[in-house]
C-alpha positions as CSV (number, residue, x, y, z in Angstrom):
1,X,-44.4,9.3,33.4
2,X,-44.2,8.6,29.9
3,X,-43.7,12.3,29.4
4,X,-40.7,11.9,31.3
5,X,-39.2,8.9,29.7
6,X,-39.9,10.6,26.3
7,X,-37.9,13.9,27.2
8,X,-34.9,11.5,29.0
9,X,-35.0,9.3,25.3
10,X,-34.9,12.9,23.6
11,X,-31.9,14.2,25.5
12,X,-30.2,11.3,24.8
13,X,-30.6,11.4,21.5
14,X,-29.4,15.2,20.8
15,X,-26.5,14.6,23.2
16,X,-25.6,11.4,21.0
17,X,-26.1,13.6,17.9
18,X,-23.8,16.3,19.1
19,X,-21.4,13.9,20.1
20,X,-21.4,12.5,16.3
21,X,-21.2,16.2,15.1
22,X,-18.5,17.2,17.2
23,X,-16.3,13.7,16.6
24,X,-14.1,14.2,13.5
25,X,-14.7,12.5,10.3
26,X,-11.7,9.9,10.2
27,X,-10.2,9.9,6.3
28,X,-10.7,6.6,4.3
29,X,-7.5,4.3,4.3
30,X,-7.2,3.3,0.5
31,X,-4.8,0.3,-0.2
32,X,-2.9,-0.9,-3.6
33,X,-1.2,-4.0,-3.5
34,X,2.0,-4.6,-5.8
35,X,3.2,-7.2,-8.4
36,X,2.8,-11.1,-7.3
37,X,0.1,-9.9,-4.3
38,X,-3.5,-9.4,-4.4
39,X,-5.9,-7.4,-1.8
40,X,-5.7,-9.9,0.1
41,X,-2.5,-9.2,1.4
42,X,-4.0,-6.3,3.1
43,X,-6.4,-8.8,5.3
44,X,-4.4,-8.0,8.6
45,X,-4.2,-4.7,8.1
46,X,-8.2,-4.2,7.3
47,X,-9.3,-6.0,10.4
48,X,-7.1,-3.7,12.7
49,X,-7.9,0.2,10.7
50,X,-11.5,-1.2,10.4
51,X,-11.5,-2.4,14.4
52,X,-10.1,1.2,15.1
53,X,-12.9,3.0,13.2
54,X,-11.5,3.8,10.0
55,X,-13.1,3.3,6.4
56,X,-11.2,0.9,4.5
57,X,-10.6,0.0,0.5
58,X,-8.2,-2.2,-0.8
59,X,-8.4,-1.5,-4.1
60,X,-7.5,-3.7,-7.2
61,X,-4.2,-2.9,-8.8
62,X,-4.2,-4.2,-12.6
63,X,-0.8,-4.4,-12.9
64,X,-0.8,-3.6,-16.7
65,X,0.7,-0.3,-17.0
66,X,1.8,2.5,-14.6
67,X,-0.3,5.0,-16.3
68,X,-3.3,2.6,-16.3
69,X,-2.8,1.2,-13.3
70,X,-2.4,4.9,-11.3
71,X,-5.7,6.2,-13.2
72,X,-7.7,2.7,-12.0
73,X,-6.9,4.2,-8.2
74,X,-7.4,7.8,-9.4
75,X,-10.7,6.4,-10.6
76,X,-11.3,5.3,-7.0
77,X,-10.3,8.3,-5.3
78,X,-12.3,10.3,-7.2
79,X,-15.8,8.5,-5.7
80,X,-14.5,9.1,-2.0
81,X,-15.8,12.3,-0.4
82,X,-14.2,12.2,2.8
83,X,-10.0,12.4,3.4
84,X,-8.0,9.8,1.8
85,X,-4.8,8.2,3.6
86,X,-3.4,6.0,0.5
87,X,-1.1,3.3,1.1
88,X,1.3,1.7,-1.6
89,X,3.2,-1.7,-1.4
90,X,6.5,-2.6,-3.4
91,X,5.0,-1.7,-7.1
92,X,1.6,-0.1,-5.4
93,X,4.1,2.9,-4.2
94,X,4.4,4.3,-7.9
95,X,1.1,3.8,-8.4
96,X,0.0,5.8,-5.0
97,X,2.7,8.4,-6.3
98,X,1.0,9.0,-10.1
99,X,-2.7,8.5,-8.7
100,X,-2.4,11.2,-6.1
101,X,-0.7,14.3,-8.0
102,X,-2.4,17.0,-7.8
103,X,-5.2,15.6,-5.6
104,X,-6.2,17.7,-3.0
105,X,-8.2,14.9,-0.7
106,X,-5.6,12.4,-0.4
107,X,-3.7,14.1,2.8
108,X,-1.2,11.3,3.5
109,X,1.0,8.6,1.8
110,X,2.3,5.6,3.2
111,X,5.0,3.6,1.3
112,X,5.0,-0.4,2.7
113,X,8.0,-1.9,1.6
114,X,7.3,0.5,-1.6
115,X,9.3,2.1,-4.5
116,X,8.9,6.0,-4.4
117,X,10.2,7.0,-7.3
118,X,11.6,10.4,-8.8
119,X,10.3,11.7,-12.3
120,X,11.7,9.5,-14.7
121,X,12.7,6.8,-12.8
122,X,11.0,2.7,-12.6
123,X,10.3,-0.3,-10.5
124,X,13.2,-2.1,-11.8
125,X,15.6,0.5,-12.2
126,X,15.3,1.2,-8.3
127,X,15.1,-1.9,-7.1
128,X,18.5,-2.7,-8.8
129,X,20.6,0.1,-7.8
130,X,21.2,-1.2,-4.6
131,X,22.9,-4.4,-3.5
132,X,20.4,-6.8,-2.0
133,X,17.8,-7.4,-4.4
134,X,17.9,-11.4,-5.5
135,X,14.0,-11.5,-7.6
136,X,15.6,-12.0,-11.1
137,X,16.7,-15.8,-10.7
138,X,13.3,-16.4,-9.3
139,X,11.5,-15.3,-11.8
140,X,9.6,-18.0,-13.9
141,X,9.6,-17.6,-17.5
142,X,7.6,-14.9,-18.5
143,X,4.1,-15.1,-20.1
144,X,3.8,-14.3,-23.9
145,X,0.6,-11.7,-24.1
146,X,-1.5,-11.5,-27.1
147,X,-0.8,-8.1,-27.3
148,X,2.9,-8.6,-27.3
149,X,3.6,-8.3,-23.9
150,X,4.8,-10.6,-21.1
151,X,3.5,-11.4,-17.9
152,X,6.2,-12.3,-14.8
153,X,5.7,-14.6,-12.1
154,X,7.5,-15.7,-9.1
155,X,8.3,-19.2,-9.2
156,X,5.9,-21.0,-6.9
157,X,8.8,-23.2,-5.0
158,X,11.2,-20.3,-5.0
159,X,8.4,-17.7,-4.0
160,X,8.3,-18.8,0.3
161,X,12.0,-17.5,0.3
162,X,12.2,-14.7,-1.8
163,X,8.6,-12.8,-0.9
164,X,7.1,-14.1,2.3
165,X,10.0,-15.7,4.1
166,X,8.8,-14.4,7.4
167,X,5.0,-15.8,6.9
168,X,4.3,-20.4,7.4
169,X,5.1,-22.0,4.9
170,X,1.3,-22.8,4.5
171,X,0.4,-19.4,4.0
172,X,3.3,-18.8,1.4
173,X,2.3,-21.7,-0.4
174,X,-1.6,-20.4,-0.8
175,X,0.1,-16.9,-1.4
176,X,2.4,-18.6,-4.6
177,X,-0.8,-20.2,-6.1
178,X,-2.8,-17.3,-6.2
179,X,-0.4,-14.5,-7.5
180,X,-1.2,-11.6,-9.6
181,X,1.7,-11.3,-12.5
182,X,2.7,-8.0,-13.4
183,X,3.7,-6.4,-16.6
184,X,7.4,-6.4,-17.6
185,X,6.6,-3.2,-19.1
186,X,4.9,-1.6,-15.9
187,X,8.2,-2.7,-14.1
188,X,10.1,-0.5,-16.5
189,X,7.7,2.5,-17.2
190,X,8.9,5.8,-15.9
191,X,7.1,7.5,-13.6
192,X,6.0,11.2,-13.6
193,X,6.2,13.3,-11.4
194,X,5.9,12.4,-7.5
195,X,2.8,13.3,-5.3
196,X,5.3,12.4,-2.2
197,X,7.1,15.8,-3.2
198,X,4.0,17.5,-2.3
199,X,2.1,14.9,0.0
200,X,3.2,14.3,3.3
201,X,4.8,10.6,3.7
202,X,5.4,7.5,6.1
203,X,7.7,4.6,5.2
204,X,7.5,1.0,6.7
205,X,9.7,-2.3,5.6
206,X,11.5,-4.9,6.8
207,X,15.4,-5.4,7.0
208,X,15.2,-8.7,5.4
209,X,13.2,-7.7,1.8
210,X,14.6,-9.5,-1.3
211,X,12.8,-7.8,-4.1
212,X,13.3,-4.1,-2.6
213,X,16.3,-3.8,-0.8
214,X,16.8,-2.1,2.7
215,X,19.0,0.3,1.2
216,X,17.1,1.5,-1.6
217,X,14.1,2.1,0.5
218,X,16.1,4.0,3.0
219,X,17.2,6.3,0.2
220,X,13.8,6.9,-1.1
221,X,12.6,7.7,2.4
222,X,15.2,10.2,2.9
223,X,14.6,12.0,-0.2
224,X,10.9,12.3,0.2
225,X,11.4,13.6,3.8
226,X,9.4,10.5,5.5
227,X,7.7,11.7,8.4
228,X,8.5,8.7,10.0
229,X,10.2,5.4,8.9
230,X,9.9,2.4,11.0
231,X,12.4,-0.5,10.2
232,X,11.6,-4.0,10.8
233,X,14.2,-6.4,12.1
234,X,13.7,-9.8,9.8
235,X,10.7,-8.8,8.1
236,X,10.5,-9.8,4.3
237,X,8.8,-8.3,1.2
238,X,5.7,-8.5,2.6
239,X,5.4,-6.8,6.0
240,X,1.8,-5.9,5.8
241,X,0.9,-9.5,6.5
242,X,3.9,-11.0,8.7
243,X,3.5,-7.0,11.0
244,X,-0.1,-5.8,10.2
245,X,0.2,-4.3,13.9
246,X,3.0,-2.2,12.6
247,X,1.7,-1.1,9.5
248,X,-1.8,-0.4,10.5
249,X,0.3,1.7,13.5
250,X,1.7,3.9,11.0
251,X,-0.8,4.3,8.5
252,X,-2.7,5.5,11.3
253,X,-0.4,7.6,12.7
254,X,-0.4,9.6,9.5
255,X,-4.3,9.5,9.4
256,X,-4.0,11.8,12.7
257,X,-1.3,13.7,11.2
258,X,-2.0,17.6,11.5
């Protein structure tokens, strides 16, 4: 009998092991937050890609410089052996579009609410030629650096409106105290040139975004050929945390891309 209940345990386990062979290997989901966020802001999107099976980072984003910033995420690509869907919000797209040139394991880019720039292009350049933009008068007085820099921050009774207007006021508020302040000069550094003219890429924002206008990111999704571009009605800046349903949607959907 126990001969029997060995060779029943035994078949279980090869069947179970050819099962694991035969599954694919789903890619790792790496996400870069933008200026006045944190990875935090990811936290709805995590539970959902890591509830569906996927391997999640939300990586760090300095927000220094766009060269530094893109080779801190290179840096993190570089220890991830499998596939590597990487997602960019607002600033986190140039970043996303420096760190992945030329890499041959990242197999997807998503832009949320992101700037996907051209060679020689900025943050601040794109976000202004539209219409629609309104950051600027919310802006706090910057930050003198040691270095002879300056920091920006959203002004914290100004920020609910302008960023999150779509997210409680409760969550805003926490959001405003804990913001990461970019870099005027990563705002205004060119970038070089594009891994979305080589990389496959999804778009995602909201209708309602006050630092990136709807119009610019429809023009930037057009000119990188977007796979897909979903558009949602009344969302703000930050659609990864009032839609994480959406986002993590789409960020898988490109995961299964062939």
């Amino acid at each position: 009998m126990k001969k029997i209940f060995a060779g029943l345990a035994l078949a279980a386990a090869m069947v179970t092991a050819t099962a694991a062979m035969a599954a694919p290997v789903k890619p790792t989901v790496v996400l870069v937050h933008g200026a006045f966020a944190d990875s935090s802001s990811w936290n709805g999107v995590v539970k959902i890609l890591e509830k569906d099976g996927y391997p999640v980072i939300a990586a760090s984003n300095p927000l220094r410089s766009l060269k530094g910033d893109a080779q801190s995420v290179a840096d993190v690509l570089a220890s991830i052996k499998t596939p590597v869907v990487l997602v960019g919000h607002s600033y986190g797209g140039p970043v996303i579009s420096e760190a992945a040139y030329g890499n041959a394991n990242v197999k997807a880019l998503v832009y949320v609410a992101a700037i996907a720039p051209e060679a020689g292009e900025s943050t601040a350049e794109l976000s202004g030629r539209f219409p629609g933009g309104t950051l600027g008068p919310t802006l706090a007085p910057p930050v003198a650096l040691a270095d002879g820099g300056k920091d920006l921050y959203i002004q914290q009774d100004k920020f609910h409106d302008q960023f999150a207007a779509d997210v409680s006021n409760a969550d805003a508020k926490l959001m405003a105290a804990t913001q990461r302040p970019v870099t005027v000069a990563a705002l205004n550094e060119a970038s070089t040139e594009p891994a979305w003219k080589t990389i496959p890429s999804w778009f995602v924002y909201g209708d309602a975004d006050k630092n990136i206008p709807a119009q610019a990111q429809a023009f930037m999704a057009e000119r990188a050929h977007s796979k897909q571009t979903v558009v949602v009605k009344g969302a703000s800046h930050v659609v990864m945390v009032s839609n994480p349903k959406v986002v993590a949607s789409l960020i898988e959907k490109a995961a299964n891309a062939k």
